[in-house]
C-alpha positions in Angstrom: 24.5 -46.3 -187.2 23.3 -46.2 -191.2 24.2 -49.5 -193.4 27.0 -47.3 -195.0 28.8 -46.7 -191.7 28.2 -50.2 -190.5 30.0 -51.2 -193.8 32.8 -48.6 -193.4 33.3 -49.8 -190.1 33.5 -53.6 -191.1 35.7 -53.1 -194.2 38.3 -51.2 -191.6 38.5 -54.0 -189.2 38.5 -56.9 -191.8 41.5 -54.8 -193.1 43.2 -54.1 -189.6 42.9 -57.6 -189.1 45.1 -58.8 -192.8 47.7 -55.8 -192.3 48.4 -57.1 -188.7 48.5 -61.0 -189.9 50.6 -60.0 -193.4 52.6 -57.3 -192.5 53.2 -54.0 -191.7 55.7 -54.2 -189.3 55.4 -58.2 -188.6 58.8 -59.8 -188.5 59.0 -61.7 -192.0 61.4 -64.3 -192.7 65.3 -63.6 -193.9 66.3 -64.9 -197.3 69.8 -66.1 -196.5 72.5 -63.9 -198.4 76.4 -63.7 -198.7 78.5 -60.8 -200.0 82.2 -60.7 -200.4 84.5 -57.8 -200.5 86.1 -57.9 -202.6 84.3 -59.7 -205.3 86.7 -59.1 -207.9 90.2 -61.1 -206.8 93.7 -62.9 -207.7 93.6 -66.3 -207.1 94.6 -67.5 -203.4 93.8 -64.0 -202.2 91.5 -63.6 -199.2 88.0 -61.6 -199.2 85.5 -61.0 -196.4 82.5 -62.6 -196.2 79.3 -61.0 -194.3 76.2 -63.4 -194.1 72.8 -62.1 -193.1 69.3 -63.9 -192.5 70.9 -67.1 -191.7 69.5 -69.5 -188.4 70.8 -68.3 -185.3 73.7 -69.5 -183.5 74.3 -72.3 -186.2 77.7 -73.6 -187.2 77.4 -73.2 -191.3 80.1 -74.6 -194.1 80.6 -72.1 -196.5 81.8 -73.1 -199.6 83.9 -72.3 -203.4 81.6 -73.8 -205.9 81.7 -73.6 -209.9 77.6 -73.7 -210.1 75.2 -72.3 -207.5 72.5 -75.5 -207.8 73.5 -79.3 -208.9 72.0 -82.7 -209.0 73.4 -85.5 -206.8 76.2 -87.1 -207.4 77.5 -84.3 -208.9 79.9 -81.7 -207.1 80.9 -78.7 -208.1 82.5 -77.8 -205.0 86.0 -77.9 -203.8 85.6 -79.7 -200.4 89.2 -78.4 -199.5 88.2 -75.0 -199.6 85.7 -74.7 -197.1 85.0 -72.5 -194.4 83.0 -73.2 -191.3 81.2 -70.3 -189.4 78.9 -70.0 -186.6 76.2 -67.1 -186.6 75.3 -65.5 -184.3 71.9 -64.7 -182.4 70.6 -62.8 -185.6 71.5 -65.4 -188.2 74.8 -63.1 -189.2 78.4 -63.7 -189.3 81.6 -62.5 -190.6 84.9 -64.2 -191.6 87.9 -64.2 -193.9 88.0 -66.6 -197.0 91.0 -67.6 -199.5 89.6 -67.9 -203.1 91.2 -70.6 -205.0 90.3 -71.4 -208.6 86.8 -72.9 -208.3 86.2 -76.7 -209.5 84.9 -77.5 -212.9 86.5 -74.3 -214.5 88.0 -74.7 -217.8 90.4 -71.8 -217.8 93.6 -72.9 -215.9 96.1 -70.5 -218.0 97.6 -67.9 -217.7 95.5 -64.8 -217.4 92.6 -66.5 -216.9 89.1 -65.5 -215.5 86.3 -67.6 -213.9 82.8 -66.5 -211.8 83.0 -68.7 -209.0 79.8 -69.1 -206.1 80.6 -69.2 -202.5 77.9 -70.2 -200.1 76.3 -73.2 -197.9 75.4 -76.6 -199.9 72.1 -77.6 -198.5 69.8 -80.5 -200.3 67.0 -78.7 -201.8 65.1 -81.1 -203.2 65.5 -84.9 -204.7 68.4 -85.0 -205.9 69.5 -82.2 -205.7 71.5 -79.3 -203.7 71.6 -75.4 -203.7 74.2 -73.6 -202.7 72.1 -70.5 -200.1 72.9 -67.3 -199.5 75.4 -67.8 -203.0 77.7 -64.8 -203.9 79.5 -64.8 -207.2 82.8 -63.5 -207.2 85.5 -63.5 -210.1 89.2 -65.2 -209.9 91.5 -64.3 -212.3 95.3 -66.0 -212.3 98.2 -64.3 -213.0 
């Protein structure tokens, strides 16, 4: 076998080798995501929520929130407007929510509009929470 094949040969296995530890089809870790449909609602209106690429058969809170990351103490939260799920064997689940006017906004009267987050508060650091998997949605009043 010449030098060049030997090389050839070498390159091909050493590449072989990082595409099956990196990647093509390997299973790669879910980033946790919510949607809502509809996004776009009256207050103390119900949407659907789909998760995806959360743990597996885990019991989850799902939250309204007026900010999608916080530092302790603070919380922008409404604990009465909570949710609790369980996913299923693929990290997914499904359920109806109520949207209520989301804590912290500033726009109470009539006609008003505020981007809420809903999601699941989970310490992210020192200090300080993140809200995974956030969706934003918009609640307008009447």
């Amino acid at each position: 076998m010449s030098r060049l094949s030997t090389l050839r040969l070498a390159g091909a296995t050493a590449l072989g080798c990082v595409i099956g530890l990196t990647g093509a089809g390997a299973a790669m870790a879910a980033v946790p995501h919510i949607s809502a449909h509809p996004n776009n609602l009256m207050v103390n209106t119900a949407t659907s929520l789909t998760g995806r690429g959360f743990a597996p058969s885990t019991s989850l809170t799902v939250e309204e929130c007026g900010q999608k990351d916080w530092i302790a103490p603070q919380n922008p939260c409404d604990s009465t407007n909570s949710v609790t799920v369980m996913t299923s064997k693929h990290g997914t689940f499904t359920t109806p929510f109520t949207a209520q006017t989301c804590p912290g906004g500033k726009n109470k009267g009539p006609g008003f509009s505020e981007r809420c987050y809903i999601g699941v508060p989970q310490p992210s650091g020192i200090d300080t929470i993140a809200l995974v998997g956030a969706v934003r949605i918009t609640v307008t009043g009447p």
